[in-house]
C-alpha positions as CSV (number, residue, x, y, z in Angstrom):
1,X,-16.8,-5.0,-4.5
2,X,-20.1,-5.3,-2.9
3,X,-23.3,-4.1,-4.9
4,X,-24.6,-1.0,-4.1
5,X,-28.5,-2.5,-4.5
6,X,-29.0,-6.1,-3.6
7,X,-32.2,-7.5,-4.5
8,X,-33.6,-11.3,-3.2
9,X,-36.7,-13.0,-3.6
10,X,-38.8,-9.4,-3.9
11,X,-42.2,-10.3,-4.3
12,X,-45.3,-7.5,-4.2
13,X,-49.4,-8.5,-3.8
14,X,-51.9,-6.2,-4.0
15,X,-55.9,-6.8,-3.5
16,X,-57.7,-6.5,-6.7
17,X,-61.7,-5.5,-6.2
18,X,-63.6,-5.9,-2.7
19,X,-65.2,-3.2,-0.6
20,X,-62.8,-0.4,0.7
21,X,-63.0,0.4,4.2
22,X,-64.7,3.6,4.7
23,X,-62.5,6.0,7.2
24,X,-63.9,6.0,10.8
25,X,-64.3,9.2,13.0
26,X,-62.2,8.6,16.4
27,X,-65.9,7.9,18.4
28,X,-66.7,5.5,16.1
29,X,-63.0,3.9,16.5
30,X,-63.5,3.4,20.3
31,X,-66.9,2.4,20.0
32,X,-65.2,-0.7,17.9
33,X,-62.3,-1.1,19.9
34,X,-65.3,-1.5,22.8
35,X,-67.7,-3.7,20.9
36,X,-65.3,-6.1,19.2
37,X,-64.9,-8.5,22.0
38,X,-68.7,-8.4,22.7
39,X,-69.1,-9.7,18.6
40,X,-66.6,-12.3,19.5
41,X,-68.1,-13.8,22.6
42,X,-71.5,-13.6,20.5
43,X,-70.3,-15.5,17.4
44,X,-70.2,-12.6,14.6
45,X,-68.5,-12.0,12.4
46,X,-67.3,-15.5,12.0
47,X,-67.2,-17.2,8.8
48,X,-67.1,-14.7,6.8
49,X,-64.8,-13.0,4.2
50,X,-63.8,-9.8,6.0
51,X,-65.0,-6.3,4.3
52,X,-62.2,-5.3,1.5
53,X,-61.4,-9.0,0.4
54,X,-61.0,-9.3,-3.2
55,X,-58.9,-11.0,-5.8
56,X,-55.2,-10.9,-5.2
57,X,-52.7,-10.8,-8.0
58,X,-48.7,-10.8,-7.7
59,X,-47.6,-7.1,-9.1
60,X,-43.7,-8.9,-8.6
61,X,-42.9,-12.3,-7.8
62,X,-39.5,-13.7,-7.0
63,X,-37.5,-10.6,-8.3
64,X,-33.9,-11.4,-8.1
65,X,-30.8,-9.1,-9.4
66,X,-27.5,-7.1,-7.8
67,X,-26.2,-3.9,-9.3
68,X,-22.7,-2.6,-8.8
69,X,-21.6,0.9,-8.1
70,X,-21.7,2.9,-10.9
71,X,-23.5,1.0,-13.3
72,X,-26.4,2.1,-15.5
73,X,-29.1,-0.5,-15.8
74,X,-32.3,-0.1,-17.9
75,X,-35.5,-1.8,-16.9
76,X,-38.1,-2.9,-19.6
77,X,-40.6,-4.7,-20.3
78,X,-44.5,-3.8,-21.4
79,X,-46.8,-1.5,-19.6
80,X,-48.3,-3.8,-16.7
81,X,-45.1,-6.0,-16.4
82,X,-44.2,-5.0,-12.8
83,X,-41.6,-2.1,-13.7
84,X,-42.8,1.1,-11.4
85,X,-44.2,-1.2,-8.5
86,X,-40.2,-2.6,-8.7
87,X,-38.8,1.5,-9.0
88,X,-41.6,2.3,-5.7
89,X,-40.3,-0.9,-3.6
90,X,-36.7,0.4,-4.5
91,X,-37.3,4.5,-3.7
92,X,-39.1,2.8,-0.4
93,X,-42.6,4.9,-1.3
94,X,-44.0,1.2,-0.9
95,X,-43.0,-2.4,0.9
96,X,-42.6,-5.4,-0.5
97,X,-44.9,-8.2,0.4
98,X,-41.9,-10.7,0.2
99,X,-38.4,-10.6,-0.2
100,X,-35.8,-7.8,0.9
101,X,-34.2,-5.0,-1.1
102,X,-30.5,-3.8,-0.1
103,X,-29.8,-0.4,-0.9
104,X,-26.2,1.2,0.3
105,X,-26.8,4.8,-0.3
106,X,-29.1,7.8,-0.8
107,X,-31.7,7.5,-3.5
108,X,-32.9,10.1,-5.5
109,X,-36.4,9.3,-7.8
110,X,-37.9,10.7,-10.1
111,X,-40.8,8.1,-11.1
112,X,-43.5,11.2,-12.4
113,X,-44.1,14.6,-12.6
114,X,-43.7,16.9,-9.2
115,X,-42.8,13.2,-7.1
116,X,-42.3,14.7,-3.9
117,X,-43.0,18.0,-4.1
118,X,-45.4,19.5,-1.6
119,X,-48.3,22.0,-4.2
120,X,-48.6,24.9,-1.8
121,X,-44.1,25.3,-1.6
122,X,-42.4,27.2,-3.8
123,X,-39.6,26.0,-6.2
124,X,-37.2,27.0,-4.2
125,X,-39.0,25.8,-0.9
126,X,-39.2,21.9,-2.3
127,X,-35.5,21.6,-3.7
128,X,-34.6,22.8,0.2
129,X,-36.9,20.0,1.0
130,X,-36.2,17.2,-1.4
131,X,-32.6,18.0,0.0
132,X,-33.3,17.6,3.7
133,X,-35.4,14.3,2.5
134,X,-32.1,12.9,1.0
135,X,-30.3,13.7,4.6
136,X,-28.0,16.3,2.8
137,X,-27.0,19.6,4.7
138,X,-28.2,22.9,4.1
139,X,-24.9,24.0,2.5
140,X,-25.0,21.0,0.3
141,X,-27.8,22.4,-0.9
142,X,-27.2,25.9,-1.3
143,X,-23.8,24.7,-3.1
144,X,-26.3,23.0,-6.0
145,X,-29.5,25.4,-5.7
146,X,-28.1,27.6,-8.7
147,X,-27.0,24.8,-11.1
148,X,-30.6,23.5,-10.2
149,X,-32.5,26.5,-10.9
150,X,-30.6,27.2,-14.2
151,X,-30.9,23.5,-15.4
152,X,-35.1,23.7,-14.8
153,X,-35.1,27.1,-16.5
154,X,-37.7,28.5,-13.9
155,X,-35.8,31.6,-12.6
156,X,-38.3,33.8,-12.8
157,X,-40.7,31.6,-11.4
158,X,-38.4,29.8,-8.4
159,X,-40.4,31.6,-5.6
160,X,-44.1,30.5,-7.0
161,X,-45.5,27.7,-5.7
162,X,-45.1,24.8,-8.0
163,X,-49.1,24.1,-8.0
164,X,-49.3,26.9,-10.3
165,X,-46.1,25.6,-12.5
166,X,-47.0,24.3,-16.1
167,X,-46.4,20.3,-16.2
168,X,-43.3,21.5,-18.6
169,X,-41.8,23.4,-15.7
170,X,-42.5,21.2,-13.2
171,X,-41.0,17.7,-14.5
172,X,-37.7,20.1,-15.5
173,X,-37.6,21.4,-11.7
174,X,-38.4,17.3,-10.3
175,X,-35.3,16.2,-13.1
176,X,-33.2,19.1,-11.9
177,X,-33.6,18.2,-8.1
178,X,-33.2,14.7,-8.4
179,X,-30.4,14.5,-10.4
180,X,-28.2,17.7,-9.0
181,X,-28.0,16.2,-5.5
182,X,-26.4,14.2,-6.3
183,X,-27.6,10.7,-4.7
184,X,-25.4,8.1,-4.9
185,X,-28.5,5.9,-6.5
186,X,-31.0,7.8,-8.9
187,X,-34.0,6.4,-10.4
188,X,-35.6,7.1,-13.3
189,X,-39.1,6.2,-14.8
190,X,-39.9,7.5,-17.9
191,X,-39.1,11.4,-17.7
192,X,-38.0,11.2,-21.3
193,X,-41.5,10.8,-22.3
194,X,-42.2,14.5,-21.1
195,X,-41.1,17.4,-22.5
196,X,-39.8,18.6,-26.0
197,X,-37.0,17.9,-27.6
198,X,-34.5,20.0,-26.1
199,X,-35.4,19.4,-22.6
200,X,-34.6,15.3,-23.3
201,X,-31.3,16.8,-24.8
202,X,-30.3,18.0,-21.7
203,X,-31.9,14.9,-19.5
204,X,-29.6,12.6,-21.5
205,X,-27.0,14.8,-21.4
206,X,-27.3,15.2,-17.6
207,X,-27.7,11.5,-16.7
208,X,-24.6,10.8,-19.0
209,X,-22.8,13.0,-16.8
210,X,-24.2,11.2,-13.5
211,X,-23.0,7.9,-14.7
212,X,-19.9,9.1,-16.0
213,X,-19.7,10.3,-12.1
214,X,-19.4,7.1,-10.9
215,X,-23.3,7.4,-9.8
216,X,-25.6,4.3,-9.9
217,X,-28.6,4.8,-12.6
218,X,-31.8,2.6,-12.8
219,X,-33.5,4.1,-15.7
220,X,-37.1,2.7,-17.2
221,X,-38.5,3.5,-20.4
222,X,-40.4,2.8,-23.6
223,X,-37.4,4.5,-26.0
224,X,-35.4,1.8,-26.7
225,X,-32.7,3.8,-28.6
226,X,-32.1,6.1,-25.0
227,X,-32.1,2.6,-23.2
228,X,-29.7,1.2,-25.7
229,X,-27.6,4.5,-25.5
230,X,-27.4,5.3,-21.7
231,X,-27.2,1.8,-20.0
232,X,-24.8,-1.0,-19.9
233,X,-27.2,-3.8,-18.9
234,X,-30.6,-4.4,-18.9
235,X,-33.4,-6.2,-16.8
236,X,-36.5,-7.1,-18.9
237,X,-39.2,-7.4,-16.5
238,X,-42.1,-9.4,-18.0
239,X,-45.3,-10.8,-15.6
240,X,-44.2,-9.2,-12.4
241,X,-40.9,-11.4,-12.8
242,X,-37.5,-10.9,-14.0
243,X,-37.4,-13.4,-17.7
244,X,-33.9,-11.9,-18.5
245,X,-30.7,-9.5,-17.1
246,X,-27.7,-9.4,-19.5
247,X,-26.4,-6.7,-22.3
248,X,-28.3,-3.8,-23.4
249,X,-28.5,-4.3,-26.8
250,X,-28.9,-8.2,-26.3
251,X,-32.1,-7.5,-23.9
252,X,-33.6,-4.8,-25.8
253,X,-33.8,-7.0,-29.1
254,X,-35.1,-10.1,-27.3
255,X,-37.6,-8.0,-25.8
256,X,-38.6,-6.2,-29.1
257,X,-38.7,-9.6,-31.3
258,X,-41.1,-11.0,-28.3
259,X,-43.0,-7.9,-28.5
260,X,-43.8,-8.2,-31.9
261,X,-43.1,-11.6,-33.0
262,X,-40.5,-10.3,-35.3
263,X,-42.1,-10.9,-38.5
264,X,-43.4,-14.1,-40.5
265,X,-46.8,-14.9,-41.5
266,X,-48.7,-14.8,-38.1
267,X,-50.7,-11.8,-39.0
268,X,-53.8,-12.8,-38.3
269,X,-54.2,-11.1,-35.3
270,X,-53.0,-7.6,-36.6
271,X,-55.2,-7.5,-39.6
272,X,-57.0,-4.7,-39.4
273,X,-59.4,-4.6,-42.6
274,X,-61.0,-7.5,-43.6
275,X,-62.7,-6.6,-47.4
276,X,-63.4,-9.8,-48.8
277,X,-61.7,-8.2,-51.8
278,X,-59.4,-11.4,-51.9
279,X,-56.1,-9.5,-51.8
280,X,-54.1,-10.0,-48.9
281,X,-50.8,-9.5,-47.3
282,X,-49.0,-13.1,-46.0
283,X,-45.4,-12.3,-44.7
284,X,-44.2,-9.1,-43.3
285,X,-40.4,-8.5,-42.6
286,X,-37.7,-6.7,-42.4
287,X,-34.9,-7.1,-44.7
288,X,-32.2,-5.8,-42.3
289,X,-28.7,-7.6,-42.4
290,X,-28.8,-6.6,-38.6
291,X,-32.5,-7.8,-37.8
292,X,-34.6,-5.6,-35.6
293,X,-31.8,-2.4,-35.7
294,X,-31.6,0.4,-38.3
295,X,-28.7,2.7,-37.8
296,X,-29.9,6.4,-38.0
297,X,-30.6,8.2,-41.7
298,X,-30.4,5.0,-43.1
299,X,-32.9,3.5,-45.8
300,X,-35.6,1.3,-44.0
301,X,-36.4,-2.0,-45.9
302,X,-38.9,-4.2,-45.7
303,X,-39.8,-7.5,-47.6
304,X,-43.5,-7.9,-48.3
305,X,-45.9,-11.2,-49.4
306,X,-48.6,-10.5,-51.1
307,X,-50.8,-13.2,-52.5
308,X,-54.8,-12.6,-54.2
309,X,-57.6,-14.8,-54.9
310,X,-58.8,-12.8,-58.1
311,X,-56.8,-10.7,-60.8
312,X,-55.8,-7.3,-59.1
313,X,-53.6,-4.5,-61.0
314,X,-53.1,-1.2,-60.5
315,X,-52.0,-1.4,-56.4
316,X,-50.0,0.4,-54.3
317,X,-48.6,0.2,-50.8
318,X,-49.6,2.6,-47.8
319,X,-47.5,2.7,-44.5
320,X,-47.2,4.3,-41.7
321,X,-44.5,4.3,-39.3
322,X,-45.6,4.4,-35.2
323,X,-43.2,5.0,-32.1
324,X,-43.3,2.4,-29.3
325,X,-43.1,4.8,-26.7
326,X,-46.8,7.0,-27.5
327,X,-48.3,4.3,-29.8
328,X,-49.0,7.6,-32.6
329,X,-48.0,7.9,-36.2
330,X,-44.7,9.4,-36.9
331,X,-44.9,9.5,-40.7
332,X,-46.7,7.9,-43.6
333,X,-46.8,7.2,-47.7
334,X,-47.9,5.9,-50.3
335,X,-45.8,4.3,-53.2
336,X,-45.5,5.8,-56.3
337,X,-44.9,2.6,-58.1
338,X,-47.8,0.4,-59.0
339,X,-48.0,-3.1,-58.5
340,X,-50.2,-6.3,-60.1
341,X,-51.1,-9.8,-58.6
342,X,-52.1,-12.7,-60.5
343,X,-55.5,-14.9,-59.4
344,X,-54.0,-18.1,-57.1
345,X,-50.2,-16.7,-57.2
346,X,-48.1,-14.8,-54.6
347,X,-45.6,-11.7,-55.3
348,X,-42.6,-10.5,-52.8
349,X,-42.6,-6.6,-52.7
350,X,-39.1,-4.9,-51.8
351,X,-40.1,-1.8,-50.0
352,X,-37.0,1.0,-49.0
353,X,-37.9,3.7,-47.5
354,X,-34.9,7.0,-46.9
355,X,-34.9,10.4,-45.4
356,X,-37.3,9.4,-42.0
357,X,-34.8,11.2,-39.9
358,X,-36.7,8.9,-36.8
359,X,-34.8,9.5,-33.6
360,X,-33.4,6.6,-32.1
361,X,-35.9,4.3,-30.4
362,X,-38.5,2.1,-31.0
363,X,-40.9,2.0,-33.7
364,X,-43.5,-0.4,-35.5
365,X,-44.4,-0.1,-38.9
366,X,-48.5,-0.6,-40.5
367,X,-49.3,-1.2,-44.3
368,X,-51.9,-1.3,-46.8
369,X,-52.8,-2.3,-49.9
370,X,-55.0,-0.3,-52.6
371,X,-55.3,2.1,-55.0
372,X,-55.6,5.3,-55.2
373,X,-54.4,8.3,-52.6
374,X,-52.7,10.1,-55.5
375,X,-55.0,12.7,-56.5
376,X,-58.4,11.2,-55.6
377,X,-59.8,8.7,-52.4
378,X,-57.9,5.5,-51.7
379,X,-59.6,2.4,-51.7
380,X,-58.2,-0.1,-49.1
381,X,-58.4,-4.0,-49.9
382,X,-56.4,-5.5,-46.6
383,X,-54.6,-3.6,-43.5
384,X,-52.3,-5.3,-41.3
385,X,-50.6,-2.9,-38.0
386,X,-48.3,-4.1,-35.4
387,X,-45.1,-5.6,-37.5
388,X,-42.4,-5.6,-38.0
389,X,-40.6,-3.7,-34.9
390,X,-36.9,-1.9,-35.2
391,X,-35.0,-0.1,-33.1
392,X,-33.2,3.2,-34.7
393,X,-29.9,3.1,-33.2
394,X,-27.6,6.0,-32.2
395,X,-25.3,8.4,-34.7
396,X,-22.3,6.0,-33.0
397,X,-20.9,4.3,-30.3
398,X,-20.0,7.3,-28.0
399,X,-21.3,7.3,-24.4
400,X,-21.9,10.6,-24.5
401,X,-25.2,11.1,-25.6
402,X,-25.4,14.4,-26.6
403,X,-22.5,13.8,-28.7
404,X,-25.3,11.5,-30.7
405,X,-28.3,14.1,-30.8
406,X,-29.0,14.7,-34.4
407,X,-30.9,18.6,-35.6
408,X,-33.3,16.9,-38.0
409,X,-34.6,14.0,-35.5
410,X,-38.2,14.1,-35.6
411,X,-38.1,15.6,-38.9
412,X,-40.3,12.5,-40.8
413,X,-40.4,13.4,-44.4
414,X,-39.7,10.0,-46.5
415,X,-37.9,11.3,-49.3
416,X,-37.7,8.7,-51.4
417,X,-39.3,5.3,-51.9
418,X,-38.7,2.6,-54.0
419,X,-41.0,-0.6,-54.7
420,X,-39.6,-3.6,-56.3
421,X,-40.8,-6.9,-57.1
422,X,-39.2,-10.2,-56.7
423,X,-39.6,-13.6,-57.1
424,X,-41.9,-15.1,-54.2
């Protein structure tokens, strides 16, 4: 079997800074076209960088990977690494600089809100046209426009134009189009990140379904746990170049640990309070049997160093749990149970944390030490945010993802806490 998108060699530069070329009128065009010969035979404009020169970087650089029919491939990697320039080569919005890209059917993308959609048509005028785009008939069309217009929810609203559409309504109209007409190759960038809960619901539902149809998906995103869930391999794109292709779960966790460095006492570089209170945090880790992965409603644990130059008693640990995805705070506390450190010695802190009811994905944890925050101000002696990163994984195994959506996701209230110390 041959694979439905072949990739070799893809390589993408842009210019980075220099003068933009100011648009000409059409007199000013043949006045050029006239003159430029003339400026030849006269020596100018010799030896100099031409206008709009500038830095050049490599957004993609030797890009190399096949996918077969039907598969469901996720593409990571950090913001910057090369991922949408990749998704635009691939929906043929942009051209490579190098390389060729294969493609052996329609393509259908949705790579941000209202992609494709012409302001001044109504809904119903742009799924017509998104339709012709894809080369399917009018009665293909007509066949889908109901299930379409359902799916988005914009009934009432199908004959307004979409410039006057909410961003709600139109990224569930763009979803709706792009995955009812059913291309045999749809791509995805990020539409989970927009939208409330029970519009992703149905998303994840929907592109189940696709794959399930025997459809190719190439879907990118920041929620690790969808990733995980919907896609059978991964591409971690890191640089503008592809650093690793191979099982979901296997990808994602390599790319989380390099993300965050996994743990250990690098932190340095996160700290972000610096007292001079001589109380300090050293090691940060999870104490997972299954590393970086935390299996949904289940207790969170992590194992923390803390060492002090001076006699300290009385302290407690803040934290505060952030998603990948947005970078904001899902939840927060501080311990109930109180905690000394001896001048010149170091104490290991057993932290487990139950009842976050996070949503599978991606998160990062931040802590504190102090005291206080129980009925009065907290005093902070050393911060450290950025580590360590876990993924919340799925209810279970099933590749049905709806089968996996949970009532209480999003729900953060850390029932219970418990702070223990060990031997260092």
């Amino acid at each position: 079997m041959r694979p439905i998108i072949k990739v070799e060699g893809l390589g993408k530069e842009y210019r980075v800074g220099g003068a933009q070329a100011a648009y000409s009128t059409l007199r000013e065009a043949v006045s050029d076209a006239v003159m430029r010969p003339l400026g030849r035979l006269r020596g100018r404009g010799e030896g100099g960088p031409a206008r709009g020169d500038g830095d050049r970087f490599w957004a993609l650089k030797d890009v190399t990977f096949d996918v077969m029919p039907g598969e469901v491939v996720g593409i990571v990697g950090r913001n910057g690494a090369g991922k949408s320039t990749l998704l635009k080569i691939l929906s043929r919005i942009t051209e490579p600089s190098e390389g060729r890209v294969e493609l052996y059917g329609r393509v259908g993308s949705l790579l941000e809100v209202g992609t494709g959609f012409h302001p001044e048509l109504t809904g119903r005028e742009n799924i017509f046209l998104n339709g012709a785009i894809l080369g399917m008939r009018k009665a293909e069309i007509e066949r889908k426009f109901d299930e379409i217009v359902r799916f988005a929810e914009i009934e009432r609203f199908i004959d307004t134009p979409v410039k006057r559409y909410s961003s709600g309504m139109y990224v569930r109209l763009a979803f709706a189009v792009a995955a009812h007409l059913e291309p045999e190759i749809l791509i995805v960038d990020e539409v989970l990140a927009v939208g409330d809960a029970a519009f992703q619901k149905k998303c994840l539902g929907k592109m189940g379904e696709v794959a399930r149809g025997g459809r190719t998906v190439l879907f990118v995103s920041h929620n690790m746990g969808a990733v995980n869930q919907l896609c059978t391999r991964a591409v971690h794109v890191a640089g503008g170049r592809v650093k690793d292709i191979g099982p979901t779960r296997q990808v994602v966790t390599d790319y989380l640990s390099e993300l965050f460095r996994g743990g250990g006492e690098d932190l340095e570089e996160l700290r972000q309070l610096r007292t001079g209170a001589g109380v300090r945090f050293r090691r940060i880790e999870l104490a997972s049997a299954d590393g970086a992965t935390v299996p949904f409603d289940r207790p969170v644990e992590y194992l923390l160093d803390v060492e002090s130059d001076v006699d300290m008693e009385g302290l407690s640990i803040g934290s505060t749990v952030f998603s990948v995805t947005t970078g904001h705070s899902v939840g927060s506390l501080i311990t109930r149970e109180k905690f000394d450190v001896e001048a010149g010695r170091r104490v290991r802190l057993r932290l487990r944390v139950s009842g976050a009811n996070l949503a599978p994905g991606s998160y990062y944890a931040g802590f504190s030490i102090g005291r206080g925050g129980d009925a009065g101000a907290r005093t902070d002696f050393d911060a450290v945010v950025g580590r360590p990163a876990f993924q919340v994984l799925p209810l279970s195994d099933e590749s049905d993802p709806v089968a996996n959506w949970h009532p209480s996701w999003g729900d953060v209230v850390f029932r219970d806490t418990q702070l223990s110390v060990e031997e260092a």
